[in-house]
N, C-alpha and C positions, 0 to 999 in steps of 0.2 A: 481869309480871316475868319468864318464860320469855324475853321475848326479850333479854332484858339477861343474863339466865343464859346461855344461849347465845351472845349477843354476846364476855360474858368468855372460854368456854370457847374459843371458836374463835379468839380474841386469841392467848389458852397456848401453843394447839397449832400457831399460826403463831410465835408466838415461839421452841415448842422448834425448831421445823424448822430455823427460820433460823440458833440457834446450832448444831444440829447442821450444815447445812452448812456455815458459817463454819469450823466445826471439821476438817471435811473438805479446805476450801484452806488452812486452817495445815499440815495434815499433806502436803498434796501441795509447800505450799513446801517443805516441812524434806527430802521426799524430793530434790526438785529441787535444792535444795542441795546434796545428796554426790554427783550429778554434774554433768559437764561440758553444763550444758543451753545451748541457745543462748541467749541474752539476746534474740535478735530473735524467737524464737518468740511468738504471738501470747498462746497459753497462758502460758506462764513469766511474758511481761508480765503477763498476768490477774494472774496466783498473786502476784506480786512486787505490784503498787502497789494489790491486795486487802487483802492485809497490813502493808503496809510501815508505814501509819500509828500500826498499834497496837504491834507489834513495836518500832519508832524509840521511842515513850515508854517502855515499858518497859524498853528498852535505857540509855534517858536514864538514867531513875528509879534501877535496877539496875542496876549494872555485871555482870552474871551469866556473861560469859563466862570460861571458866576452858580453858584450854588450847588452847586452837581451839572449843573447844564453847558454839554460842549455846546457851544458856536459854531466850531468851525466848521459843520458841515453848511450850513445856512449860507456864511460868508462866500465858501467855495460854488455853490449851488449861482446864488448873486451871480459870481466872477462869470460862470459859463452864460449867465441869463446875460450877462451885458457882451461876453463876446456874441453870442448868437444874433442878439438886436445891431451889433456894430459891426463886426466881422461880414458876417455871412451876409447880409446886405449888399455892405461894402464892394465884396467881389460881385453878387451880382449885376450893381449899377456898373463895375471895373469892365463885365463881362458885354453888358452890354451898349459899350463907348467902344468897342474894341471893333466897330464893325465898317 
């Protein structure tokens, strides 16, 4: 059963990663946003169609812009902060009940 234990465990800790850096190109888009980046830059594209899928429905969903100011990176940013504290956890206590 260790290796099932370990199995979960290393699932977690690729899950936290990857919300954590998900979270890292939401913040570098919202940076890119308040300036003048080029659209052609190869980066900016990354940042822009990494995002843009989850951002577009929550924008759908929410109307959350209020002044010139999107939301919805905040909101999304939130969503990964509460999987990370719920999720990732979750499997570790899962992981280790498994023994």
């Amino acid at each position: 059963m260790f290796v099932v234990n370990n199995f979960m465990m290393a699932i977690a800790q690729l899950i936290d990663f990857l919300l954590t850096a998900f979270m890292w190109v939401i913040i570098g888009r919202a940076v890119i946003s308040w300036v003048n980046a080029d659209p052609g830059n190869p980066i900016v594209r990354f940042l822009y169609e990494a995002t843009e899928p989850l951002l577009g429905r929550i924008r759908r969903l929410f109307p959350v812009s209020m002044g010139g100011i999107d939301f919805s990176p905040m909101i999304l940013i939130m969503a990964i902060m509460f999987l990370q504290s719920f999720l990732v956890p979750t499997l570790k206590q899962m992981a280790m009940g498994v023994r």
